[in-house]
TITI-955769 format. One record per residue (C-alpha): residue number from 0; residue in one letter; x negated, y, z negated. Coordinates in pm, 1 decimal. Each point is the difference from the previous one (the first is absolute). Layout:
REM residues N
num,residu,u,v,w
NUM,A,X,Y,Z
...
This chain:
REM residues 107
num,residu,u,v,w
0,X,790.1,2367.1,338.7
1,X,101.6,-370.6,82.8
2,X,-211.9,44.7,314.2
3,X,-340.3,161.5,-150.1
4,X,23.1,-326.0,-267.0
5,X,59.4,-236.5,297.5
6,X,-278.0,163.6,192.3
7,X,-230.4,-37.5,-258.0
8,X,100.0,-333.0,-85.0
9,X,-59.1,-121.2,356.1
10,X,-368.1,167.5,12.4
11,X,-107.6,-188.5,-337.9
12,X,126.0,-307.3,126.7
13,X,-218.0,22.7,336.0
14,X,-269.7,133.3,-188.5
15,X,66.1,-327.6,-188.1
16,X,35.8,-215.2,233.6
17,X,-329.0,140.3,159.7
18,X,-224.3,-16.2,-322.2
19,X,83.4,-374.9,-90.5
20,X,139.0,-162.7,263.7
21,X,366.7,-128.6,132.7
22,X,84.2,-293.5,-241.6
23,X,-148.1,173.5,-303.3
24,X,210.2,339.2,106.2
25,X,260.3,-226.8,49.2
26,X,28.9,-157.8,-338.7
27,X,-72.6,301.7,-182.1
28,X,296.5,231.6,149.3
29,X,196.2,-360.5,-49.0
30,X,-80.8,28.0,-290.5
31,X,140.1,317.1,-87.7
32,X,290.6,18.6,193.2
33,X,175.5,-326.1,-99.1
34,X,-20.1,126.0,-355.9
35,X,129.0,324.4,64.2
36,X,293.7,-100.3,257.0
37,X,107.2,-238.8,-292.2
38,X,10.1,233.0,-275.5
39,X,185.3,254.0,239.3
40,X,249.2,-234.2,106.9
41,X,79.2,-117.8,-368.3
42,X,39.4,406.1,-57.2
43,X,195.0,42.0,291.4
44,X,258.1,-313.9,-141.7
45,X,4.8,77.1,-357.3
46,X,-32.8,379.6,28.7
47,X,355.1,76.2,-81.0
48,X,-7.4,-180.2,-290.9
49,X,-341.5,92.9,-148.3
50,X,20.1,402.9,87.0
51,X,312.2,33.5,-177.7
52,X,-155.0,78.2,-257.5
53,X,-319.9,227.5,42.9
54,X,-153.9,-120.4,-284.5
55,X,43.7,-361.4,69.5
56,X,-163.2,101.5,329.7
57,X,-299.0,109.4,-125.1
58,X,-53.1,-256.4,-269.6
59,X,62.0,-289.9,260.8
60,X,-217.1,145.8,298.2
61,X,-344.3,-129.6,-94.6
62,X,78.2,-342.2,-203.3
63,X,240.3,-129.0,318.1
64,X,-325.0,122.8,288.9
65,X,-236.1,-185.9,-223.4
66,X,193.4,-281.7,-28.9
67,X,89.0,-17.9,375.1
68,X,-347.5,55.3,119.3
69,X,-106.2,-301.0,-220.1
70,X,261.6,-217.6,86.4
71,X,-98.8,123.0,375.2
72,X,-356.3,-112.6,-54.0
73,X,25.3,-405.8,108.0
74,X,231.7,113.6,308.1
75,X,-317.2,252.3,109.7
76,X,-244.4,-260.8,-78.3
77,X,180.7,-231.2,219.1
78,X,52.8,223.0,298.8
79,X,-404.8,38.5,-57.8
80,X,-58.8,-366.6,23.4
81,X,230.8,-13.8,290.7
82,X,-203.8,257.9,216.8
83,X,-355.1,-168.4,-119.4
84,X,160.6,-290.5,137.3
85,X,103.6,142.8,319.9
86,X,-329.5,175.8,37.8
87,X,-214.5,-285.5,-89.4
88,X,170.0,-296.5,172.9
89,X,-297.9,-30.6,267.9
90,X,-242.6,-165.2,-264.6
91,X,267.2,-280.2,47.3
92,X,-48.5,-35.4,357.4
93,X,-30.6,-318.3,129.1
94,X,-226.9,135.1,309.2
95,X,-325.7,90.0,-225.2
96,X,-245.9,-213.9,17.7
97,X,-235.7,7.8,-340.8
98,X,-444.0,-33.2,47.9
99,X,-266.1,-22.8,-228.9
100,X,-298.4,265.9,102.7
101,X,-290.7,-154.1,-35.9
102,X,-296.2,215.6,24.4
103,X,-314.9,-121.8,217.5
104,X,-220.2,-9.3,-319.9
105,X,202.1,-251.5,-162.5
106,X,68.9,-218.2,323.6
């Protein structure tokens, strides 16, 4: 079952990545992953001590993903502006050489 979710997974994400483009893909799936590898590794730490407790479980699931994928939010954003960064360094480039056009009616 693992498998059919990974395969269909993988097929969104080039579907993805061939609708919008490679840095918008990029930072989208970023987007979602860093949240969700954050909130599983705080359930994967504290999991003895929350599931003790079924109830507590429950009660503490959605509060502590909410409050992770907020507090997740300005590393995302900065990982975003990272990759515009990379991406749009050439405007930078000390090798273009900026003209005026001039048309021939105005000359």
């Amino acid at each position: 079952m693992t498998y059919v979710i990974l395969y269909i997974a993988s097929i969104f994400c080039i579907w993805w990545i061939y609708r919008v483009g490679w840095l918008e893909s990029i930072k989208k799936i970023l987007s979602i992953l860093i949240p969700s590898a954050l909130i599983i590794l705080f359930y994967v730490k504290t999991g003895q001590l929350l599931f003790k407790s079924p109830i507590v479980g429950v009660i503490s699931i959605f509060p502590t993903a909410i409050f992770i994928c907020r507090g997740s939010l300005p590393l995302v954003a900065e990982i975003n502006n990272w990759i515009e960064k990379k991406a749009y360094n050439f405007v930078e480039n000390q090798d273009v050489i900026e003209a005026e056009v001039i048309s021939k009616e105005d000359a």
